[in-house]
N, CA and C atoms as an extended XYZ file, in Angstrom:
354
Properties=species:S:1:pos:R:3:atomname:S:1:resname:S:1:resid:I:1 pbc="F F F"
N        -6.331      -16.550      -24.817 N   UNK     1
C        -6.853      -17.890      -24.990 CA  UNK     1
C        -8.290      -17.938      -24.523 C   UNK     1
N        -8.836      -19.144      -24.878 N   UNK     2
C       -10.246      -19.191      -24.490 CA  UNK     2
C       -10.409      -19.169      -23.248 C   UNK     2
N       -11.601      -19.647      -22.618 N   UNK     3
C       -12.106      -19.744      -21.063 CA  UNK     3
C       -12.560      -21.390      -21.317 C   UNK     3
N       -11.632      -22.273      -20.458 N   UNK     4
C       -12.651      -23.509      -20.526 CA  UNK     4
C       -13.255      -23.740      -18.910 C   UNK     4
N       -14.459      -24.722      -19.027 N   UNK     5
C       -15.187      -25.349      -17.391 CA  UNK     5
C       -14.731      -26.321      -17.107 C   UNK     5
N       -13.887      -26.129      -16.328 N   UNK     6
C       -13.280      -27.713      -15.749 CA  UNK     6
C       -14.835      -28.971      -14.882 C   UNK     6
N       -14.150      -29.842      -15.045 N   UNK     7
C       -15.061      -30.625      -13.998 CA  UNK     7
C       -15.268      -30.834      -13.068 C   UNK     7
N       -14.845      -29.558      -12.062 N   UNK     8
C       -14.841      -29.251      -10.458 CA  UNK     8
C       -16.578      -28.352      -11.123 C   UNK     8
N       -17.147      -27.851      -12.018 N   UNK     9
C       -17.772      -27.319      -11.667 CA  UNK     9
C       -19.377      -27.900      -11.241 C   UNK     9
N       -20.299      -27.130      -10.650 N   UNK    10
C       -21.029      -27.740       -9.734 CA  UNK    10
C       -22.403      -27.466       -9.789 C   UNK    10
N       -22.439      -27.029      -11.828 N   UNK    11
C       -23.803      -26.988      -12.270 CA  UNK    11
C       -24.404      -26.363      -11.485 C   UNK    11
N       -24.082      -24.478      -11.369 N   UNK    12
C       -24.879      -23.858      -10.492 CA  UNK    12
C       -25.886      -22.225      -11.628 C   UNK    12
N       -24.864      -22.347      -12.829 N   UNK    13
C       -25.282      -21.229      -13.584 CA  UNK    13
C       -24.747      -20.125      -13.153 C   UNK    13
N       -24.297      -20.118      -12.694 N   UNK    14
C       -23.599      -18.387      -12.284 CA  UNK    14
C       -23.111      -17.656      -13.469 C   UNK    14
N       -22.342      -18.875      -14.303 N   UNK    15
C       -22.050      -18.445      -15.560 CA  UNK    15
C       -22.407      -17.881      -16.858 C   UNK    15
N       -23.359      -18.752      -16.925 N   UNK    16
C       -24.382      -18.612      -18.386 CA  UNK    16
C       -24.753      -17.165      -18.831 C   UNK    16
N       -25.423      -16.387      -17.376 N   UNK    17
C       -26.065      -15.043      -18.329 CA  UNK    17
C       -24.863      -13.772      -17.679 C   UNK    17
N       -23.979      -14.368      -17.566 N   UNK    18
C       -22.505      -13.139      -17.194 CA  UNK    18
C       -21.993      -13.125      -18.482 C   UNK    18
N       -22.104      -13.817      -19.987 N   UNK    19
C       -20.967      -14.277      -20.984 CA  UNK    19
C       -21.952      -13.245      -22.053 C   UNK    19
N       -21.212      -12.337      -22.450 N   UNK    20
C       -21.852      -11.421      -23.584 CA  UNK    20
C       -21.796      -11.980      -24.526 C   UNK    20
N       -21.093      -13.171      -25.052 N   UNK    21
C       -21.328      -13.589      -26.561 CA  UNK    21
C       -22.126      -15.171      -26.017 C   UNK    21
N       -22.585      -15.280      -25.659 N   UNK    22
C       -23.579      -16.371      -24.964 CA  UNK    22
C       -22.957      -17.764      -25.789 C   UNK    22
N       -21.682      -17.642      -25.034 N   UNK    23
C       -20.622      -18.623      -25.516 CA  UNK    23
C       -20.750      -19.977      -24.220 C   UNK    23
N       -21.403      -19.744      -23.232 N   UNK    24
C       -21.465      -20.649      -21.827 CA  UNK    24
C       -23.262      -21.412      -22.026 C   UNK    24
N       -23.047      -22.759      -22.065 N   UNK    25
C       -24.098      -23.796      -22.260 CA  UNK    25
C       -24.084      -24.435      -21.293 C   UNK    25
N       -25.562      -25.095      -20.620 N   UNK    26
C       -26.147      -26.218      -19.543 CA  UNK    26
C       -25.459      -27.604      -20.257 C   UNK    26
N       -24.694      -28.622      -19.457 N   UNK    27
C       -24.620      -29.922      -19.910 CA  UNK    27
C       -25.571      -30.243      -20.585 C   UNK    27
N       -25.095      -30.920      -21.744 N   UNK    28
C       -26.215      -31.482      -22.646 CA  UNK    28
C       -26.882      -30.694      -23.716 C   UNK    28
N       -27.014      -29.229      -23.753 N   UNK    29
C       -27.346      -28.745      -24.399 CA  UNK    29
C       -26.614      -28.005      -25.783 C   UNK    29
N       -27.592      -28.503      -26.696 N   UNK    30
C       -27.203      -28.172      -28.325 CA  UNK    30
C       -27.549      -26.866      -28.290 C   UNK    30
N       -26.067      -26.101      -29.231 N   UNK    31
C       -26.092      -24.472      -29.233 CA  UNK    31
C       -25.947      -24.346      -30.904 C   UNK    31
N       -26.027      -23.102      -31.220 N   UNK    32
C       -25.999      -22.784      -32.201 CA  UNK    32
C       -25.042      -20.963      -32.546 C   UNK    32
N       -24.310      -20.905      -33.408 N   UNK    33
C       -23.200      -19.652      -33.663 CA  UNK    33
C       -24.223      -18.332      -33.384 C   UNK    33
N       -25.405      -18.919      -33.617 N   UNK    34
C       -26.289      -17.423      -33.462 CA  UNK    34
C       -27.048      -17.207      -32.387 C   UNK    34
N       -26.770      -17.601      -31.747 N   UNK    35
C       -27.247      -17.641      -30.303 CA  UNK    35
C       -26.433      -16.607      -29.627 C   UNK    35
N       -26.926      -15.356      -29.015 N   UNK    36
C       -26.725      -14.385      -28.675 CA  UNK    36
C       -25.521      -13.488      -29.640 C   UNK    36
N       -25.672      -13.355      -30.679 N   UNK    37
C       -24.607      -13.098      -32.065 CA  UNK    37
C       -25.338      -12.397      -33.060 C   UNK    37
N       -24.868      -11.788      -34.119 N   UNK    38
C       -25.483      -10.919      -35.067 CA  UNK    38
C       -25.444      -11.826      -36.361 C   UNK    38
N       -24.731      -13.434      -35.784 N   UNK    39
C       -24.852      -14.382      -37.386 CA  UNK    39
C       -25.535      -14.807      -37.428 C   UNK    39
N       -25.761      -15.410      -38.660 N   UNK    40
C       -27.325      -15.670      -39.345 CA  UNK    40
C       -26.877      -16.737      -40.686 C   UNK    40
N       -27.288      -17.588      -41.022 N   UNK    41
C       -27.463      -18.524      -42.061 CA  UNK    41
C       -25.831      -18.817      -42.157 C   UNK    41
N       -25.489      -19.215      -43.527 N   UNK    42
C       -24.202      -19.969      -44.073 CA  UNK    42
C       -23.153      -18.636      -43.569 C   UNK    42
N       -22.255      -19.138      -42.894 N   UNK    43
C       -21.012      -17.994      -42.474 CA  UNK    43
C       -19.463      -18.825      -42.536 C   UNK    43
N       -18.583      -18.233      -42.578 N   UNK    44
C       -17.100      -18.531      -42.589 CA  UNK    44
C       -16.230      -17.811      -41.418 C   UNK    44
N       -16.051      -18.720      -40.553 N   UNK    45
C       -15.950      -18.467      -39.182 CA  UNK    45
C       -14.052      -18.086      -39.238 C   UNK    45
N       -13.591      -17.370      -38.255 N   UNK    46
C       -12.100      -16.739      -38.882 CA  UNK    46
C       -11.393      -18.200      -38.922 C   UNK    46
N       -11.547      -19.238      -38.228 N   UNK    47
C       -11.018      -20.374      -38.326 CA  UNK    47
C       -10.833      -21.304      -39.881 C   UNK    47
N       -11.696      -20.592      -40.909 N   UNK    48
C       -11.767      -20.736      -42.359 CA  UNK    48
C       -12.847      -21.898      -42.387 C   UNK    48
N       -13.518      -22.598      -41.027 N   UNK    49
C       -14.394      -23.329      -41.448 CA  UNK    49
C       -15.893      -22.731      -41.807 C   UNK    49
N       -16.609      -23.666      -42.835 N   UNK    50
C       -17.777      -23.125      -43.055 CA  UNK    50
C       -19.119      -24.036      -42.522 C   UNK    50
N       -19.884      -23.010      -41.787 N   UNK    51
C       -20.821      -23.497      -40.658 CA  UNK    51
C       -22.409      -22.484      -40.879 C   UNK    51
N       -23.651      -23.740      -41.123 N   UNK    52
C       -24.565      -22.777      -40.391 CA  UNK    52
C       -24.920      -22.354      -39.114 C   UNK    52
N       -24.841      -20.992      -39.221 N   UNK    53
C       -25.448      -20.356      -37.507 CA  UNK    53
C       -26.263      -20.496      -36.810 C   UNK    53
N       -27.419      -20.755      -38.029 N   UNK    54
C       -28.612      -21.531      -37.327 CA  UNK    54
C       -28.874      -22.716      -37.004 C   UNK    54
N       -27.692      -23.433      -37.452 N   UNK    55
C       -27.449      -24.940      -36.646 CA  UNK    55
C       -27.245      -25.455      -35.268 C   UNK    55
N       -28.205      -26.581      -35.072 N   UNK    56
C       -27.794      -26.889      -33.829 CA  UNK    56
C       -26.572      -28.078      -33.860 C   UNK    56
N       -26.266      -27.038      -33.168 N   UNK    57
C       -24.508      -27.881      -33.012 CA  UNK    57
C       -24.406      -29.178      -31.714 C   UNK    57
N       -23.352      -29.743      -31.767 N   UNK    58
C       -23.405      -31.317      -30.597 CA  UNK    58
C       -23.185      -30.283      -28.781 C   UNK    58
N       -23.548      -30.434      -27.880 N   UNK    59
C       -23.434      -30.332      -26.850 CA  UNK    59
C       -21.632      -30.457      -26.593 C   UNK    59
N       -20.858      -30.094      -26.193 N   UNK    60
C       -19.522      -30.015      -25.622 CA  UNK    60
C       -19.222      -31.244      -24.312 C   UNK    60
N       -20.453      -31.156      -23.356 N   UNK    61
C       -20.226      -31.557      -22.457 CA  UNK    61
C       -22.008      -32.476      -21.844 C   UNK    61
N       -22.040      -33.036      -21.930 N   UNK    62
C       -22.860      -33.965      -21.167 CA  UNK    62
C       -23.115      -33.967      -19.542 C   UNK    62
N       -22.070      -33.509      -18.828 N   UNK    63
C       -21.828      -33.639      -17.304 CA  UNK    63
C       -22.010      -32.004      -16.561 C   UNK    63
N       -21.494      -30.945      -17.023 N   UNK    64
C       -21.653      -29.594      -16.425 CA  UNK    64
C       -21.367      -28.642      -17.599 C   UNK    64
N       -21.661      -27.306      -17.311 N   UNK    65
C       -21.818      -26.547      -18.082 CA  UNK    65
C       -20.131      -26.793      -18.598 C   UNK    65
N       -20.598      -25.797      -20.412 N   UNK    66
C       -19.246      -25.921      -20.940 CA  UNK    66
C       -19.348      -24.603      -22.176 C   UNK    66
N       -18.129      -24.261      -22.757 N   UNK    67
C       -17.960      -22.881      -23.381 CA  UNK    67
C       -17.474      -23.113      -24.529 C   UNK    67
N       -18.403      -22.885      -25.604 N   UNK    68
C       -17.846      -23.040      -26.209 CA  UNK    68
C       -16.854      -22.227      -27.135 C   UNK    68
N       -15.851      -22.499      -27.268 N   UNK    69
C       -14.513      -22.030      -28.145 CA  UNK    69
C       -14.275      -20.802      -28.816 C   UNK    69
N       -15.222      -21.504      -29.606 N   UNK    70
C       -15.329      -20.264      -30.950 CA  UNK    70
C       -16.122      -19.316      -30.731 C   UNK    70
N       -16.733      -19.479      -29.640 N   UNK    71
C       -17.552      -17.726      -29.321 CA  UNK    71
C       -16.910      -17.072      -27.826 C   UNK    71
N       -15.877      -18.136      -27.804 N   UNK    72
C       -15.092      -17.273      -25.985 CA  UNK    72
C       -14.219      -16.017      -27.010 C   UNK    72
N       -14.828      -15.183      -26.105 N   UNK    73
C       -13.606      -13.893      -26.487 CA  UNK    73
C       -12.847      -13.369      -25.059 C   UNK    73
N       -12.892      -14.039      -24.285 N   UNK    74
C       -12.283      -13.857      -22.567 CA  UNK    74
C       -13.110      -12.681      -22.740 C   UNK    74
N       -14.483      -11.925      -22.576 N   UNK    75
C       -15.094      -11.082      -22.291 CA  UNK    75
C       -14.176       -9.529      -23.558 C   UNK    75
N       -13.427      -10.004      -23.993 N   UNK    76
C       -12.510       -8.855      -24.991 CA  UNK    76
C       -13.372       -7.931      -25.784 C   UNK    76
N       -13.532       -6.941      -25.636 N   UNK    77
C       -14.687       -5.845      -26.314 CA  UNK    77
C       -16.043       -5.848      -25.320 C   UNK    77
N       -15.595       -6.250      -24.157 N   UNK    78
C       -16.793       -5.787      -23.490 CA  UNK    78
C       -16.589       -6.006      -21.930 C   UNK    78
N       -15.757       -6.450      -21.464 N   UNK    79
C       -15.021       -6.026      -19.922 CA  UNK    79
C       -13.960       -6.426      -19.444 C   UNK    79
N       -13.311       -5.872      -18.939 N   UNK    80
C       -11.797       -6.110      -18.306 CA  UNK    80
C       -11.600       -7.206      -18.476 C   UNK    80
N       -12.524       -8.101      -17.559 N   UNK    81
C       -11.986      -10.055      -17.754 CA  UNK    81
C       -13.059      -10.727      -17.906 C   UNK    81
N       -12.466      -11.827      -17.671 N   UNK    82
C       -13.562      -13.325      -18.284 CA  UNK    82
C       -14.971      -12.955      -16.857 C   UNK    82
N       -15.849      -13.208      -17.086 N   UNK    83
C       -16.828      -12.298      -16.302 CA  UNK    83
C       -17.741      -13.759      -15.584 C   UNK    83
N       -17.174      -14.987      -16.610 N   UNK    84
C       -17.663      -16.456      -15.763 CA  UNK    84
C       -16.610      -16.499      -14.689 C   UNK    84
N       -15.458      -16.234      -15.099 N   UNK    85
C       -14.572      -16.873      -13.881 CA  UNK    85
C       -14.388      -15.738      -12.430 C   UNK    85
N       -15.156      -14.544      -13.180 N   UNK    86
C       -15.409      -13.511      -11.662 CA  UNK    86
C       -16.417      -14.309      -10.647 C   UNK    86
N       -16.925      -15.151      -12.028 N   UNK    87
C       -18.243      -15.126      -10.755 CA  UNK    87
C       -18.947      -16.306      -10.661 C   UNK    87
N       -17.435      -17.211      -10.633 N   UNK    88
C       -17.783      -18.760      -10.517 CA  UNK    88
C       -17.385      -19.029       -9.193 C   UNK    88
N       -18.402      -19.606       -8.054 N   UNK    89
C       -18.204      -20.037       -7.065 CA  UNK    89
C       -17.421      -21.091       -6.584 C   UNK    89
N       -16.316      -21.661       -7.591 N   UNK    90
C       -15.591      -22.987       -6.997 CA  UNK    90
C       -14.954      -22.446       -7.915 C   UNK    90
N       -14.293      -21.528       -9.251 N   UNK    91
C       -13.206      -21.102       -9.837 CA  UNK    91
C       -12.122      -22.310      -10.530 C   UNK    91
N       -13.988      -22.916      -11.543 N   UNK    92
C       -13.680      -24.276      -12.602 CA  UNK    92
C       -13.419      -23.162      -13.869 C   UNK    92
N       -13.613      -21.890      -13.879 N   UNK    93
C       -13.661      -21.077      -15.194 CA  UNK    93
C       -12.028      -20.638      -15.278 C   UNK    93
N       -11.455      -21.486      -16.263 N   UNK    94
C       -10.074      -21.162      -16.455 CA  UNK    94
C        -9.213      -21.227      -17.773 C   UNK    94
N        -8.628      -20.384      -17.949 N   UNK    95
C        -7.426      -20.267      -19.240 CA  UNK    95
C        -7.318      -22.178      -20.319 C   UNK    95
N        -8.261      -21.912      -21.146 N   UNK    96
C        -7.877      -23.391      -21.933 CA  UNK    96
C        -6.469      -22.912      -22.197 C   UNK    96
N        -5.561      -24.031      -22.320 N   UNK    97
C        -4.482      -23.910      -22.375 CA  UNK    97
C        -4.346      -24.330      -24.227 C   UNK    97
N        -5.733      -25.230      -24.413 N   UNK    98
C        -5.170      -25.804      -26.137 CA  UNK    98
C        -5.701      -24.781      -26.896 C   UNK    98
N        -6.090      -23.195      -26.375 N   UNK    99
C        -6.824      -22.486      -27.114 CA  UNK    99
C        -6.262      -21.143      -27.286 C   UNK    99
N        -5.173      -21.268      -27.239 N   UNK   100
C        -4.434      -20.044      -27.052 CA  UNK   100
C        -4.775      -18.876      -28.199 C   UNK   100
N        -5.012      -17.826      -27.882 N   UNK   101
C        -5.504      -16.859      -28.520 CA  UNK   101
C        -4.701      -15.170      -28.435 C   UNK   101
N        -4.503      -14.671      -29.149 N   UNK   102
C        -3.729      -13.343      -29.380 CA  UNK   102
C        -4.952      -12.168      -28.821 C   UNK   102
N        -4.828      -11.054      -27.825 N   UNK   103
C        -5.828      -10.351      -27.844 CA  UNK   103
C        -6.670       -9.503      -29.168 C   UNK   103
N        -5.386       -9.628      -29.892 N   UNK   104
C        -5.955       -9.149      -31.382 CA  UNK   104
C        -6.943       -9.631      -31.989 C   UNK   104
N        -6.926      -11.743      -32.185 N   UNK   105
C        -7.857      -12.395      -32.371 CA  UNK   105
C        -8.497      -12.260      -31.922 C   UNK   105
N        -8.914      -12.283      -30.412 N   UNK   106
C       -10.279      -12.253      -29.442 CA  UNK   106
C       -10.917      -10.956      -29.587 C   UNK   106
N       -10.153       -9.930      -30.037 N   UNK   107
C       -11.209       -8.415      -30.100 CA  UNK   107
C       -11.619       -8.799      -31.995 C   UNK   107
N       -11.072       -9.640      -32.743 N   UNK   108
C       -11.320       -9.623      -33.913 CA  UNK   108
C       -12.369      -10.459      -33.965 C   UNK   108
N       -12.905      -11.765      -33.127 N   UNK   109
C       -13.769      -12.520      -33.006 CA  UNK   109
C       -15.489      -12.088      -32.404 C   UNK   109
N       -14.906      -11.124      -31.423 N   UNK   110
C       -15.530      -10.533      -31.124 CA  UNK   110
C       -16.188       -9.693      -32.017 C   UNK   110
N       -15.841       -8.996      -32.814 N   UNK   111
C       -16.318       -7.815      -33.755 CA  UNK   111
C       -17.200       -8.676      -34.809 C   UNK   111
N       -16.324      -10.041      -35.360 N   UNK   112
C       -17.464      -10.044      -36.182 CA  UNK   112
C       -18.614      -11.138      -35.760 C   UNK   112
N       -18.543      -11.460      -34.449 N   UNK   113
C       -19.848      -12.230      -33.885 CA  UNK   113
C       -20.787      -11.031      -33.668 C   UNK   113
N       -20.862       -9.756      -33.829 N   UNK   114
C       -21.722       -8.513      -33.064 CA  UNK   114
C       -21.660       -7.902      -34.603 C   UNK   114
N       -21.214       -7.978      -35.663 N   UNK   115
C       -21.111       -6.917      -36.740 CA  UNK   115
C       -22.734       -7.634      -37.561 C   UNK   115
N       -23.321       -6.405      -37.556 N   UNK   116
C       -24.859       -6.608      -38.288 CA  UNK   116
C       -24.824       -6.493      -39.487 C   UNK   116
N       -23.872       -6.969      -40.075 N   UNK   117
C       -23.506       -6.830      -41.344 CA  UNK   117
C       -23.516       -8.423      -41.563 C   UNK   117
N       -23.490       -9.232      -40.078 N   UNK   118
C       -23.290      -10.731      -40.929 CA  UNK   118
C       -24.255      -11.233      -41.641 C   UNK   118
């Protein structure tokens, strides 16, 4: 499953540059699929929706940092574990429960956010 930021957290960043698919955003801030990713223009995300990458997308969270979804791979293809919640000082980085994910999916999400073929 994904990694979500609960609202114990305490807007410190610890998170942000630990997340290899630069899936972890500052409150308030608009992200985009290609933001730390190998996608680029019109793509079809495994979820079957169709999205530009170079879009700036709505902020998640207004109040503290937040992760978004579709680029959490719990760190899968690139270290043992979720690498925000190693190294979150109050341990708001935790298992979304509505995001449940197969490790198969998360190494498959993974592959094609990094495949230079997108």
């Amino acid at each position: 499953m994904a990694i979500k930021i609960t609202e114990d957290c305490i807007n410190c960043g610890a998170c942000e540059p630990e997340c290899p698919n630069t899936a972890i955003y500052e409150a308030s801030y608009e992200w985009k699929y290609s933001d730390g990713t190998s996608l680029k223009g019109d793509i079809n995300l495994l979820s079957g929706q169709s999205v530009n990458a170079d879009q700036d997308q709505e902020a998640v969270s207004d109040e503290y940092y937040f992760i978004v979804t579709d680029k959490c791979t719990e760190c899968k293809g690139f270290h043992d574990e979720p690498q925000c919640a190693a190294v979150c000082p109050v341990d708001c980085c935790v298992p979304d429960e509505d995001n449940v994910e197969s490790e198969e999916l998360l190494l498959n999400k993974q592959s094609f956010m990094h495949d230079e073929s997108n």
